[in-house]
TORPA-973016 format. One record per residue: residue number from 1; x, y, z of N, C-alpha, C, O in turn. Coordinates in nm, 2 decimals. Layout:
BEGIN
@num: NUM | n.px: X | n.py: Y | n.pz: Z | ca.px: X | ca.py: Y | ca.pz: Z | c.px: X | c.py: Y | c.pz: Z | o.px: X | o.py: Y | o.pz: Z
...
***
This chain:
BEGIN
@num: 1 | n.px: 0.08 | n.py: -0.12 | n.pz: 0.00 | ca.px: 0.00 | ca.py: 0.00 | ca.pz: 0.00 | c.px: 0.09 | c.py: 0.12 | c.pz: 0.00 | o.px: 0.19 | o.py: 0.13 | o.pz: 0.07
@num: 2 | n.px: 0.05 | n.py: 0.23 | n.pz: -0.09 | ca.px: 0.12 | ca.py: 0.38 | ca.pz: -0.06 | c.px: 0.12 | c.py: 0.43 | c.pz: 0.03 | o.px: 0.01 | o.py: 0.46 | o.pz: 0.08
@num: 3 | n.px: 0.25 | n.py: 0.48 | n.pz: 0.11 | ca.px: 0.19 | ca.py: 0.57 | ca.pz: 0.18 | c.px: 0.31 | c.py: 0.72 | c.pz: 0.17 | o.px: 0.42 | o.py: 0.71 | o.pz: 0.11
@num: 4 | n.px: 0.25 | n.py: 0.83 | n.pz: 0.24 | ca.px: 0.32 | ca.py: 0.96 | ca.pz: 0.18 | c.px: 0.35 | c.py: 1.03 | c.pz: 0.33 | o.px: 0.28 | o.py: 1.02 | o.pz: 0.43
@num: 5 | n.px: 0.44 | n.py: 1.08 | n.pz: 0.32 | ca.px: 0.51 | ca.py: 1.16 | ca.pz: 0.45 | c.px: 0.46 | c.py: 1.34 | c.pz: 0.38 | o.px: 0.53 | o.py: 1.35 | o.pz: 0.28
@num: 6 | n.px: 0.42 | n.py: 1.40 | n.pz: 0.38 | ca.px: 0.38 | ca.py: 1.53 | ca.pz: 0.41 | c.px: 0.40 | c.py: 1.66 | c.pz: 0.46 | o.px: 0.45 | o.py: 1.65 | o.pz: 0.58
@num: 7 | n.px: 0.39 | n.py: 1.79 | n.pz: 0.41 | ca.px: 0.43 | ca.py: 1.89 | ca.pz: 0.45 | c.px: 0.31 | c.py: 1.98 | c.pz: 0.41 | o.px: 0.29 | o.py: 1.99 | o.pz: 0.29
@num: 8 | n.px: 0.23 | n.py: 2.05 | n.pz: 0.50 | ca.px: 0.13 | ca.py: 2.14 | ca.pz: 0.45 | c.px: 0.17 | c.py: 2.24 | c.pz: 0.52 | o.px: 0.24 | o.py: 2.21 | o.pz: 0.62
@num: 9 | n.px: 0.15 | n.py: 2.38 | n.pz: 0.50 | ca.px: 0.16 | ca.py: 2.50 | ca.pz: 0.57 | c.px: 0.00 | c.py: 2.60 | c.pz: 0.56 | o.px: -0.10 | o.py: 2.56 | o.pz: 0.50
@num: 10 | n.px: 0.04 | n.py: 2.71 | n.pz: 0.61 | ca.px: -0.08 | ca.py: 2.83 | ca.pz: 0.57 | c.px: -0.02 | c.py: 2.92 | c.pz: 0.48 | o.px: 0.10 | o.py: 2.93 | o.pz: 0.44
@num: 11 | n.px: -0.14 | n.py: 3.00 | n.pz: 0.47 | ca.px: -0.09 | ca.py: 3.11 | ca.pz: 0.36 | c.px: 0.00 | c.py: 3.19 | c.pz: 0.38 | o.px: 0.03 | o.py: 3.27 | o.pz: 0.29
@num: 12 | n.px: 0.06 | n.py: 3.20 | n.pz: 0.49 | ca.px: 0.14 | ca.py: 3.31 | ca.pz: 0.53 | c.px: 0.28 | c.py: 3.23 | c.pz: 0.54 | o.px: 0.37 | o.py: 3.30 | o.pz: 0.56
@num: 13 | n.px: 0.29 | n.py: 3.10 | n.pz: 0.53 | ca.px: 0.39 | ca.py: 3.00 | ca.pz: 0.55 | c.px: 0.48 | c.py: 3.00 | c.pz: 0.71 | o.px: 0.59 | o.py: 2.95 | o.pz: 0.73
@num: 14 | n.px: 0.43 | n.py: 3.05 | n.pz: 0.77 | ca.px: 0.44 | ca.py: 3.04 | ca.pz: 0.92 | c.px: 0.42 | c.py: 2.92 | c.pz: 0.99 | o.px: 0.49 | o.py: 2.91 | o.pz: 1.09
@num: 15 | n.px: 0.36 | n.py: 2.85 | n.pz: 0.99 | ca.px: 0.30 | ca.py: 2.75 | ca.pz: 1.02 | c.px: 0.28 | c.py: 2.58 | c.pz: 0.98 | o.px: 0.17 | o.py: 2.54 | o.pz: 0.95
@num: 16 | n.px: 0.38 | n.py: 2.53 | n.pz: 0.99 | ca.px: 0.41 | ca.py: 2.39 | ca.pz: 0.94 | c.px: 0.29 | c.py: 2.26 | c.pz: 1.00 | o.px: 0.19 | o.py: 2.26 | o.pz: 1.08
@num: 17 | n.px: 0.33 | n.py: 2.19 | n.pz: 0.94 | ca.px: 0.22 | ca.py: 2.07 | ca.pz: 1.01 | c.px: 0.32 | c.py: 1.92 | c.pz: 0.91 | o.px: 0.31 | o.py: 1.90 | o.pz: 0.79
@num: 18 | n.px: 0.42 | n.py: 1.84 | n.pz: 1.00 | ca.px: 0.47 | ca.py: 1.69 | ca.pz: 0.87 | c.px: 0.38 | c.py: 1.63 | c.pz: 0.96 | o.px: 0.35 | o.py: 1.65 | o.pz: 1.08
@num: 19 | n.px: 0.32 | n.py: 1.51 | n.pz: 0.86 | ca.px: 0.23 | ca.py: 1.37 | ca.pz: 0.87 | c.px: 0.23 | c.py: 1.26 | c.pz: 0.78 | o.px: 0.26 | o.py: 1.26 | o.pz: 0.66
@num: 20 | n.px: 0.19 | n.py: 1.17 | n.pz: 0.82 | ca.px: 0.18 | ca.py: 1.03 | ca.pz: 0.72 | c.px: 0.06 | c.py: 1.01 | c.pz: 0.69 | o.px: -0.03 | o.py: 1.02 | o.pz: 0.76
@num: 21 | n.px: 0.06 | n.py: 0.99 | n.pz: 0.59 | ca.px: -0.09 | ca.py: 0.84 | ca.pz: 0.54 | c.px: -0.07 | c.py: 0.83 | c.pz: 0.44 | o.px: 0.00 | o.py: 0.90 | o.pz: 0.37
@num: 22 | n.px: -0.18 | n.py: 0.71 | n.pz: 0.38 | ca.px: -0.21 | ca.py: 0.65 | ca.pz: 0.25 | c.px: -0.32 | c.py: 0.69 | c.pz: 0.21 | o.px: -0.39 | o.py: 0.59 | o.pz: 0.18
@num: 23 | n.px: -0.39 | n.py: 0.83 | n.pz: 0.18 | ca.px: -0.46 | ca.py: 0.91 | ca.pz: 0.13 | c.px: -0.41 | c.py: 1.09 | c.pz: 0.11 | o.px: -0.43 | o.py: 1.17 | o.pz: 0.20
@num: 24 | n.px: -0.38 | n.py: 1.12 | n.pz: 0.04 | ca.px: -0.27 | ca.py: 1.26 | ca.pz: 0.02 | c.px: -0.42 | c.py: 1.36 | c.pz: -0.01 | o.px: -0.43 | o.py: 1.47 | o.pz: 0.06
@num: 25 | n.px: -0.52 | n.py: 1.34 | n.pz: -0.10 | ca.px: -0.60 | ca.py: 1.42 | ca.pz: -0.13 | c.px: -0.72 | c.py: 1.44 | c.pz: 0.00 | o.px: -0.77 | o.py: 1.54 | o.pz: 0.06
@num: 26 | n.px: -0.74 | n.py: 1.30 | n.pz: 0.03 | ca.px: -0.83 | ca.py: 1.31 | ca.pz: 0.16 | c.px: -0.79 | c.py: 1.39 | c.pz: 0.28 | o.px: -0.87 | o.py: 1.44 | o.pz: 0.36
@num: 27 | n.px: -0.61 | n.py: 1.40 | n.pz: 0.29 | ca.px: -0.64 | ca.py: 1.42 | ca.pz: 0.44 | c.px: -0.60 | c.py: 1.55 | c.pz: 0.38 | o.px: -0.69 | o.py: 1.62 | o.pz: 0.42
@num: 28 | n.px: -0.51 | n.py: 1.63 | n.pz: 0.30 | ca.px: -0.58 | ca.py: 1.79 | ca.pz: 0.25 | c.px: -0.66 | c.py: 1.84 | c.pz: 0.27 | o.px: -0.67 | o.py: 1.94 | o.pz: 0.34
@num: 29 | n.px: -0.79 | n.py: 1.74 | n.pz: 0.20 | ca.px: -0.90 | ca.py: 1.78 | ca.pz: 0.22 | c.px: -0.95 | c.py: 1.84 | c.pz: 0.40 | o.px: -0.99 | o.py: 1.94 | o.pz: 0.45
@num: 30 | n.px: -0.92 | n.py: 1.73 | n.pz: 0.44 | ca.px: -0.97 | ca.py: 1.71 | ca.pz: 0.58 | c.px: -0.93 | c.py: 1.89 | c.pz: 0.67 | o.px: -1.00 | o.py: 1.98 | o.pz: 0.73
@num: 31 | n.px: -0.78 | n.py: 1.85 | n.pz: 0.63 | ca.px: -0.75 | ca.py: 1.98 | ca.pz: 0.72 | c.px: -0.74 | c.py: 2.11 | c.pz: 0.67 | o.px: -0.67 | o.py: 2.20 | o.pz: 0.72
@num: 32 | n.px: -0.81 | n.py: 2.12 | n.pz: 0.54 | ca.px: -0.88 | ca.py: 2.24 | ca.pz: 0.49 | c.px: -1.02 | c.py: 2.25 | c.pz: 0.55 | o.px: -1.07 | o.py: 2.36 | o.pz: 0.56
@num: 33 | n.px: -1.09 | n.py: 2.14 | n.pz: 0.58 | ca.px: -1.21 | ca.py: 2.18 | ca.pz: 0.64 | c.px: -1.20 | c.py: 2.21 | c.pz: 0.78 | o.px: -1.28 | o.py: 2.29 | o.pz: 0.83
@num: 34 | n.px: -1.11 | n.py: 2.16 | n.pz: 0.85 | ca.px: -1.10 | ca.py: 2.14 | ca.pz: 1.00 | c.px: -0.99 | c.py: 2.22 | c.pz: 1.05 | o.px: -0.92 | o.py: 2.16 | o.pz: 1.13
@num: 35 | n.px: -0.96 | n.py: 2.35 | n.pz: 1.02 | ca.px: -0.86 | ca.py: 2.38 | ca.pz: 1.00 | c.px: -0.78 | c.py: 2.45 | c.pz: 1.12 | o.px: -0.68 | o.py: 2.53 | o.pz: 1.10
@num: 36 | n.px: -0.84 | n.py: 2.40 | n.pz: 1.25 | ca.px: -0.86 | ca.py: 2.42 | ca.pz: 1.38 | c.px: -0.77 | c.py: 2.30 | c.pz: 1.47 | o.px: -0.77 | o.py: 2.32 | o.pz: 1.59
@num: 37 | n.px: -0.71 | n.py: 2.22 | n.pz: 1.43 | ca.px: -0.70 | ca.py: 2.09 | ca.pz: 1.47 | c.px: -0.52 | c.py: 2.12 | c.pz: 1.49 | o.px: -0.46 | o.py: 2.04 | o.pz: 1.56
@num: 38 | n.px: -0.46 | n.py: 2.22 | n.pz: 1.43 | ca.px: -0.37 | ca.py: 2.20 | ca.pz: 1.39 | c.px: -0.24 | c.py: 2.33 | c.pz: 1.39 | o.px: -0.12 | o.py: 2.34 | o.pz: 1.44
@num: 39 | n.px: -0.35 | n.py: 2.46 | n.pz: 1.30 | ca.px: -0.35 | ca.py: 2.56 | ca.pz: 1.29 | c.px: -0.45 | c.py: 2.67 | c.pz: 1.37 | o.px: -0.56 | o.py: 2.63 | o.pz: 1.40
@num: 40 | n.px: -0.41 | n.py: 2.78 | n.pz: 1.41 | ca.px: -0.49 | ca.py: 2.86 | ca.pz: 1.48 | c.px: -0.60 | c.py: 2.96 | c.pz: 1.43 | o.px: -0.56 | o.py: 2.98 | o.pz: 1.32
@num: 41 | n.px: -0.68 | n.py: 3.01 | n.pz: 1.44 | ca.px: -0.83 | ca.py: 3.04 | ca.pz: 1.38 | c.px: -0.78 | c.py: 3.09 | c.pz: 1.28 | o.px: -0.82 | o.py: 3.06 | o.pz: 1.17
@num: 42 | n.px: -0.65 | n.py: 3.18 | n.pz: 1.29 | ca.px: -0.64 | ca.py: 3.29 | ca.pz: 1.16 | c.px: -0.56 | c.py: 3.23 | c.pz: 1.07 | o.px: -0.53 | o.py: 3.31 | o.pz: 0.98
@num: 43 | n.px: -0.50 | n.py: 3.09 | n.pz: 1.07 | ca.px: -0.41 | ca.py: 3.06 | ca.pz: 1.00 | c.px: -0.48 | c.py: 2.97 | c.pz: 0.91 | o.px: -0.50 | o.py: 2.86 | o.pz: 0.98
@num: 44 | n.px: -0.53 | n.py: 2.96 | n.pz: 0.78 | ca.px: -0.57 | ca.py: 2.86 | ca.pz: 0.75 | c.px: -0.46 | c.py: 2.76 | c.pz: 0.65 | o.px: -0.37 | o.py: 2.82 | o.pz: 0.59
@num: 45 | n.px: -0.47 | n.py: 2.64 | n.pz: 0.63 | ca.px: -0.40 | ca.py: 2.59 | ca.pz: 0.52 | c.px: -0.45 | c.py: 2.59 | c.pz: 0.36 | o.px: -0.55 | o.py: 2.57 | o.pz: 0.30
@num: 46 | n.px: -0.34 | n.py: 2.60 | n.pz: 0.34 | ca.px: -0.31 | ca.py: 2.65 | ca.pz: 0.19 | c.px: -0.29 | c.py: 2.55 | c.pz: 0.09 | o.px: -0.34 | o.py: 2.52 | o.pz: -0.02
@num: 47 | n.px: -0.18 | n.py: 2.51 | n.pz: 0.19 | ca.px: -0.08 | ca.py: 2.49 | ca.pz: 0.06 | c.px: -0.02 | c.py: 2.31 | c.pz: 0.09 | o.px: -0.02 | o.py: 2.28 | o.pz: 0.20
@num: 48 | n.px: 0.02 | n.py: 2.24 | n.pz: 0.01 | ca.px: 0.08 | ca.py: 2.12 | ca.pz: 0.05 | c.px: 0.22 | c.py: 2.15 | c.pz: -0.04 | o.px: 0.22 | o.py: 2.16 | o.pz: -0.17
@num: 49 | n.px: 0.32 | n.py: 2.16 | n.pz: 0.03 | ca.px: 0.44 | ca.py: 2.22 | ca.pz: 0.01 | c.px: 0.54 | c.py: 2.14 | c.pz: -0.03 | o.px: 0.64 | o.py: 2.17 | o.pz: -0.09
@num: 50 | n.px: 0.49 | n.py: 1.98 | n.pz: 0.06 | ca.px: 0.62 | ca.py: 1.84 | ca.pz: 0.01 | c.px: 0.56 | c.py: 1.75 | c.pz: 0.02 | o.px: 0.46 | o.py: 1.76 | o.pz: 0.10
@num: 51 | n.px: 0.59 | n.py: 1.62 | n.pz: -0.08 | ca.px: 0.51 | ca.py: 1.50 | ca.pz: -0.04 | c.px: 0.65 | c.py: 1.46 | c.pz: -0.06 | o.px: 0.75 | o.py: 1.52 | o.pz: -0.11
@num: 52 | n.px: 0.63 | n.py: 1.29 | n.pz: 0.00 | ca.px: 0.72 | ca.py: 1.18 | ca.pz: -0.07 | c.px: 0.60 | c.py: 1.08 | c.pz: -0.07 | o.px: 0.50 | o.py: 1.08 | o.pz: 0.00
@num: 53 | n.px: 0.65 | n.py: 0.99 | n.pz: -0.17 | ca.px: 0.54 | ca.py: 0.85 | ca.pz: -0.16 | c.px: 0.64 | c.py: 0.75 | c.pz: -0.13 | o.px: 0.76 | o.py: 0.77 | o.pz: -0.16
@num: 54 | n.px: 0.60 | n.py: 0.64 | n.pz: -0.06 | ca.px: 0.68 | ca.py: 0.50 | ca.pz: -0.02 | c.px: 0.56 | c.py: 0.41 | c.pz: -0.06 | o.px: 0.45 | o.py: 0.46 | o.pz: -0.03
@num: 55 | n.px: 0.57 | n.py: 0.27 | n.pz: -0.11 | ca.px: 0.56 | ca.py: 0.16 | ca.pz: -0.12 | c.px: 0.57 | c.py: 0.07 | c.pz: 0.00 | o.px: 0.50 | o.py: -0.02 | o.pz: 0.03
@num: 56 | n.px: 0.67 | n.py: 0.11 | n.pz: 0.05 | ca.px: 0.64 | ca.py: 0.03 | ca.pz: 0.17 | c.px: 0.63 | c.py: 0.08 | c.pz: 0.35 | o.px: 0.70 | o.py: 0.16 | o.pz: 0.40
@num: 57 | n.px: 0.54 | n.py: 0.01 | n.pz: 0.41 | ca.px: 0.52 | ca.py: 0.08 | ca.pz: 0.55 | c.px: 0.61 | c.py: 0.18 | c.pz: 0.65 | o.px: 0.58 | o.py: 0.28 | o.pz: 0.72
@num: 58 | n.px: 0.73 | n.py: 0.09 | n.pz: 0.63 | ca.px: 0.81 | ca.py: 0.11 | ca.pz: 0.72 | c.px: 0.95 | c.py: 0.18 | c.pz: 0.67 | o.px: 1.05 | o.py: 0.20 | o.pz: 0.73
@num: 59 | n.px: 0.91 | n.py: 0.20 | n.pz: 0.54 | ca.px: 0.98 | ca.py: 0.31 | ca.pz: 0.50 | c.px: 0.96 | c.py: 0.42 | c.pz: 0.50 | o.px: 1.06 | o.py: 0.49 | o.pz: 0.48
@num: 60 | n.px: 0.83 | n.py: 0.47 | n.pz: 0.53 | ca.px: 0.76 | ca.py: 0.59 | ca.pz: 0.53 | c.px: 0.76 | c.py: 0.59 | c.pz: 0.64 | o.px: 0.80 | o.py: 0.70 | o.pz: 0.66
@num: 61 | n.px: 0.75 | n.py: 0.53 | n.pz: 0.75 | ca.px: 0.74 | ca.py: 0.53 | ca.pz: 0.88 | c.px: 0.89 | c.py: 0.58 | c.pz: 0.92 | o.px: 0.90 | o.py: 0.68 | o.pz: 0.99
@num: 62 | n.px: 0.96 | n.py: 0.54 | n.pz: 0.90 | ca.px: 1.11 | ca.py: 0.54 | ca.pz: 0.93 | c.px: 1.15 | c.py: 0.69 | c.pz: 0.85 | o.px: 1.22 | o.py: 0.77 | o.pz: 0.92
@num: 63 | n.px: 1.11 | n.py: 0.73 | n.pz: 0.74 | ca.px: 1.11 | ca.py: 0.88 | ca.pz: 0.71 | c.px: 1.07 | c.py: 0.96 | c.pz: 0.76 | o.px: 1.12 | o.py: 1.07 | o.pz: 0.76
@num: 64 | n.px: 0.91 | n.py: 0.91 | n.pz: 0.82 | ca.px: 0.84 | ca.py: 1.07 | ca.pz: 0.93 | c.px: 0.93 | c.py: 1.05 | c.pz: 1.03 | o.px: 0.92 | o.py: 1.15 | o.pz: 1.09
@num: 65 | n.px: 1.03 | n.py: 0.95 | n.pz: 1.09 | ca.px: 1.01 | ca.py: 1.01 | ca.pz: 1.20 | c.px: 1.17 | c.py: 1.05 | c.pz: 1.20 | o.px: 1.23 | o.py: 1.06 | o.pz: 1.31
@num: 66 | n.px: 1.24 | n.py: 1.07 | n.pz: 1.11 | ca.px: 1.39 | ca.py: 1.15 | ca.pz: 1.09 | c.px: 1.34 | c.py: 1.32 | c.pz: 1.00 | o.px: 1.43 | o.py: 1.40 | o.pz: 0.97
***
């Protein structure tokens, strides 16, 4: 299964957020709607600034967490 290590920020690029999963458009999505979870009222996200994809689990796992 894919999975992708992540880099989203806000529009002002102040504000980082790295994460994993095996959905890249879903969880975008997510934390464009929810935009509170992460970021502070005035900061919304923007932008997805880096991805990597891996193939395998524990390669991506072993990437988020260096």
């Amino acid at each position: 299964m894919k999975q992708f290590v992540y880099i989203l920020t806000d529009c002002n690029r102040k504000c980082l957020h790295v994460g994993l999963t095996d959905d890249l458009l879903k969880t975008t999505s997510f934390y464009k709607e929810h935009k509170q979870l992460f970021f502070d009222s005035t900061a919304k996200v923007s932008r997805l600034v880096y991805f990597e994809e891996f193939t395998v689990d524990e390669a991506a796992l072993l990437r988020f967490n260096t």
